[in-house]
C-alpha positions as CSV (number, residue, x, y, z in Angstrom):
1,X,-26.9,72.9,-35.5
2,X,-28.3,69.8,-36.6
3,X,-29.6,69.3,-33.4
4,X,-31.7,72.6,-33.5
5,X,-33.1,71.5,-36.6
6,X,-34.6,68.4,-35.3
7,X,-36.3,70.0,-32.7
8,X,-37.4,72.6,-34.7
9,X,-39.0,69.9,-37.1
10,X,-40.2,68.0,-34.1
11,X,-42.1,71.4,-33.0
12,X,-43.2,72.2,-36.8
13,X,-45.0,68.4,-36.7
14,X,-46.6,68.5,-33.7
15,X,-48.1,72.1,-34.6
16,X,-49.1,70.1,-38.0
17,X,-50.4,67.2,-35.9
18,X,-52.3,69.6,-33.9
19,X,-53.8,71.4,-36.7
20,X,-55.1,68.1,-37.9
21,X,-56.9,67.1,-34.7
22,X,-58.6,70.8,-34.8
23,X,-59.6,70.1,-38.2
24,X,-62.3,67.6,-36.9
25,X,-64.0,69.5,-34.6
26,X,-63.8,72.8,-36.7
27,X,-65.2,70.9,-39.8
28,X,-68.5,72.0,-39.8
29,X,-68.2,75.8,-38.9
30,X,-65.3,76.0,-41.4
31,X,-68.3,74.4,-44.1
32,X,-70.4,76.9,-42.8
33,X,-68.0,79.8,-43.3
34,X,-67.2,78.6,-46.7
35,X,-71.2,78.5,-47.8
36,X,-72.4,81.6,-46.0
37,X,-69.0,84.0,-46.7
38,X,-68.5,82.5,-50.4
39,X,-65.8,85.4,-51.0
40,X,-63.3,84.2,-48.5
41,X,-62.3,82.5,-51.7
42,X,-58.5,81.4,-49.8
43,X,-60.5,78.8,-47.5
44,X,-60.6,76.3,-49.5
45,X,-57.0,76.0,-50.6
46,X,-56.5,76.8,-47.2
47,X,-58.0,73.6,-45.8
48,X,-56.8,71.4,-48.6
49,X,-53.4,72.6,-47.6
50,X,-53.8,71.7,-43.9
51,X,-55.1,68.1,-45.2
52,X,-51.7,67.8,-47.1
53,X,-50.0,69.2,-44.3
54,X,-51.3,66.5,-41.9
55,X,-50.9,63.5,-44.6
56,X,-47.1,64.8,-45.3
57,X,-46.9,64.6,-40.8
58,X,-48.1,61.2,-40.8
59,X,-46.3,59.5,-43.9
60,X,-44.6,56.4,-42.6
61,X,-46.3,56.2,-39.6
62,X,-47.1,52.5,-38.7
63,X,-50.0,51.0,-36.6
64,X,-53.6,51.2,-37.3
65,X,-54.4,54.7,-35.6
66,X,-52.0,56.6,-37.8
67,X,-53.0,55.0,-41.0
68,X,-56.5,56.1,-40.3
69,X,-55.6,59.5,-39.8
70,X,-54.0,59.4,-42.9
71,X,-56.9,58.1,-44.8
72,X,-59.3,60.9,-43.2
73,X,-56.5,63.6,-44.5
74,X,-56.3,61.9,-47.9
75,X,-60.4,62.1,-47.4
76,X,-60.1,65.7,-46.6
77,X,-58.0,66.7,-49.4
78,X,-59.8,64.7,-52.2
79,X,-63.4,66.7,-51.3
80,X,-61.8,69.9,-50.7
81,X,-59.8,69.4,-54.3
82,X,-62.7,68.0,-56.1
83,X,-65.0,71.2,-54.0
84,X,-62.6,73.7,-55.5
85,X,-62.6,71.7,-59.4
86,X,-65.8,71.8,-59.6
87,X,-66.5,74.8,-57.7
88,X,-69.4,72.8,-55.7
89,X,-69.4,73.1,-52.0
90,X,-71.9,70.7,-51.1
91,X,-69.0,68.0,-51.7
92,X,-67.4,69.7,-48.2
93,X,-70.8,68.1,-46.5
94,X,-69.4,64.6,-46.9
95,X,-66.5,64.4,-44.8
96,X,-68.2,63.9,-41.5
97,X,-70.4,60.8,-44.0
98,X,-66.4,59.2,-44.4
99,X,-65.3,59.9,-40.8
100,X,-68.1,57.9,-39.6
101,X,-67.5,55.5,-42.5
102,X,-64.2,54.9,-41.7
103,X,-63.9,54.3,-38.2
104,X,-66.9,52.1,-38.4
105,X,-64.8,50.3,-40.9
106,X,-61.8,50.1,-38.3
107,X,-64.1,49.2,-35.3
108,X,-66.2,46.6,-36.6
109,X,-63.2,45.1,-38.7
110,X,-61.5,44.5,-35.4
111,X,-64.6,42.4,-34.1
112,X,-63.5,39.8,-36.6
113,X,-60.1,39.4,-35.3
114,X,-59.2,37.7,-31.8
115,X,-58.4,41.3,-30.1
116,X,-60.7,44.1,-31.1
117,X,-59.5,48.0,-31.0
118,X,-61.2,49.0,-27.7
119,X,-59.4,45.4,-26.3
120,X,-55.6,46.8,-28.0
121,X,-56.3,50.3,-26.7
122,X,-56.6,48.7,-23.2
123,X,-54.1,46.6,-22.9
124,X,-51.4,49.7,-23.5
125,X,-52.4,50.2,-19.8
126,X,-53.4,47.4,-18.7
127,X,-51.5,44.2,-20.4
128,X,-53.1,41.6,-17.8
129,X,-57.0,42.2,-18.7
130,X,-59.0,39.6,-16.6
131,X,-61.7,37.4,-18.5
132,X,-64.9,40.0,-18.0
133,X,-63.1,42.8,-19.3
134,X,-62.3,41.4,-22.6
135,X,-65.8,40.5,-22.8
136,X,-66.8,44.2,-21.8
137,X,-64.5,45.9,-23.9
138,X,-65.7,43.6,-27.0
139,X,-69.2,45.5,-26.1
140,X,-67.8,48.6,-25.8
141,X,-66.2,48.1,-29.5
142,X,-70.0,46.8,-31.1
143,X,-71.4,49.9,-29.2
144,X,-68.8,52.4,-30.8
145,X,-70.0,50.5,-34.1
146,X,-73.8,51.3,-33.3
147,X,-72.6,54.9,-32.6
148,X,-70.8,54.7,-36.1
149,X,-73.7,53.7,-38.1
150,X,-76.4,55.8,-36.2
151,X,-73.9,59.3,-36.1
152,X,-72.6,58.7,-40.1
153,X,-76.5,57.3,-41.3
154,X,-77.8,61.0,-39.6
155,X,-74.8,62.8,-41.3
156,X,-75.5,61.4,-44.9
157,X,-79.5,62.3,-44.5
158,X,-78.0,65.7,-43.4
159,X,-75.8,65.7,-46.8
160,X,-78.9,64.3,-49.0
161,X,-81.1,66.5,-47.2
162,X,-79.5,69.3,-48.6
163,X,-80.3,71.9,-45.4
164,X,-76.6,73.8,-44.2
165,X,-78.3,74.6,-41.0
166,X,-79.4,70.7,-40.1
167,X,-75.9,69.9,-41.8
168,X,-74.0,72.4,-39.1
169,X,-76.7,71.7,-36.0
170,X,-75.8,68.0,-36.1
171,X,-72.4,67.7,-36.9
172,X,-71.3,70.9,-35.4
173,X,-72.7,70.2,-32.0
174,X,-75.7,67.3,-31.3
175,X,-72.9,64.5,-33.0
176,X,-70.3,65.9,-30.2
177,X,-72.6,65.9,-27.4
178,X,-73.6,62.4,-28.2
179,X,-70.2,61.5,-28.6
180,X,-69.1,63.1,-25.3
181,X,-72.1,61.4,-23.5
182,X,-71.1,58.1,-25.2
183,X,-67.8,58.4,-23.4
184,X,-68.9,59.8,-20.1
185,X,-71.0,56.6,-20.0
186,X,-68.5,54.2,-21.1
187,X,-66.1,55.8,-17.8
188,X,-68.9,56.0,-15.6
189,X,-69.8,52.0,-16.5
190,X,-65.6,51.1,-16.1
191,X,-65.0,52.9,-13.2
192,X,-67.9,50.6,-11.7
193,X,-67.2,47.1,-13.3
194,X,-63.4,48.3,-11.4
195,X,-64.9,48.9,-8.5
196,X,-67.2,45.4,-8.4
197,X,-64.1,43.2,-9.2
């Protein structure tokens, strides 16, 4: 019995966990919805809940990728609290503005320690890194910074702009396919630095 219930919790998180990955990409069409169909009046609470959900998932969770998800959930849940307080929906537009805000904050804080996160993240595979791939993962780390400020400064001129269909356009899709390119060339550039050593 007791056995059944742990798995069953173990099934309920990782639905929870799941749901709070989806919630990144589904942002901006879930903003969207909530400006253009402002009678689907359960949304809101709906999305606040899934924030809460996902905070209550990853409570106690140590190590520096979990305690960022938390503080994007905690994120989540304050502007889609303070959105349904003051019955203001422009304050949903901000999330991808602290997303940006705080992984720039996580990136470039690790530049000013001896290993930075793109340097941790590879050594889980690869424990033995030789001398040029610490310095190319360092690069990789100021160029996920770059993205950071570039992606987030383009999402707060969205915001301040004022325009849902900018807003939705950029973070719903162009921030995504510069993402995805950003990765695609960050393999494509590893797979040959492997090759040339």
């Amino acid at each position: 019995m007791a056995q059944a219930t742990a798995s069953a919790g173990k099934t309920v998180q990782t639905i929870l966990r799941g749901l709070g990955w989806l919630m990144l990409p589904a942002w901006p069409l879930l903003v969207w919805v909530s400006f253009t169909h402002p009678h689907i009046r359960w949304l809101l609470p709906l999305l606040a809940l899934i924030f809460v959900l996902r905070m209550l998932t990853l409570w106690g969770q140590k190590g520096v990728m979990g305690q960022t998800a938390m503080v994007l959930a905690l994120a989540g849940v304050m502007l889609c609290s303070a959105s349904l307080a003051l019955r203001d929906l422009h304050l949903l537009l901000w999330y991808p503005v602290a997303v940006n805000a705080v992984m720039l904050v996580l990136f470039g804080g690790s530049l000013l320690t001896a290993m930075p996160l793109v340097e941790r993240l590879a050594r889980l595979r690869e424990p033995d890194l030789p001398q040029i791939a610490i310095v190319y993962v360092r690069r990789v780390t100021q160029i996920w910074c770059l993205f950071f400020i570039i992606n987030g400064g383009i999402a707060l001129a969205t915001c301040l702009a004022g325009s849902l269909y900018w807003w939705t356009v950029w973070n719903g899709m162009l921030s995504y396919l510069l993402m995805g390119s950003l990765m695609a060339g960050e393999w494509w550039v590893r797979r040959r630095l492997r090759a040339a050593l």
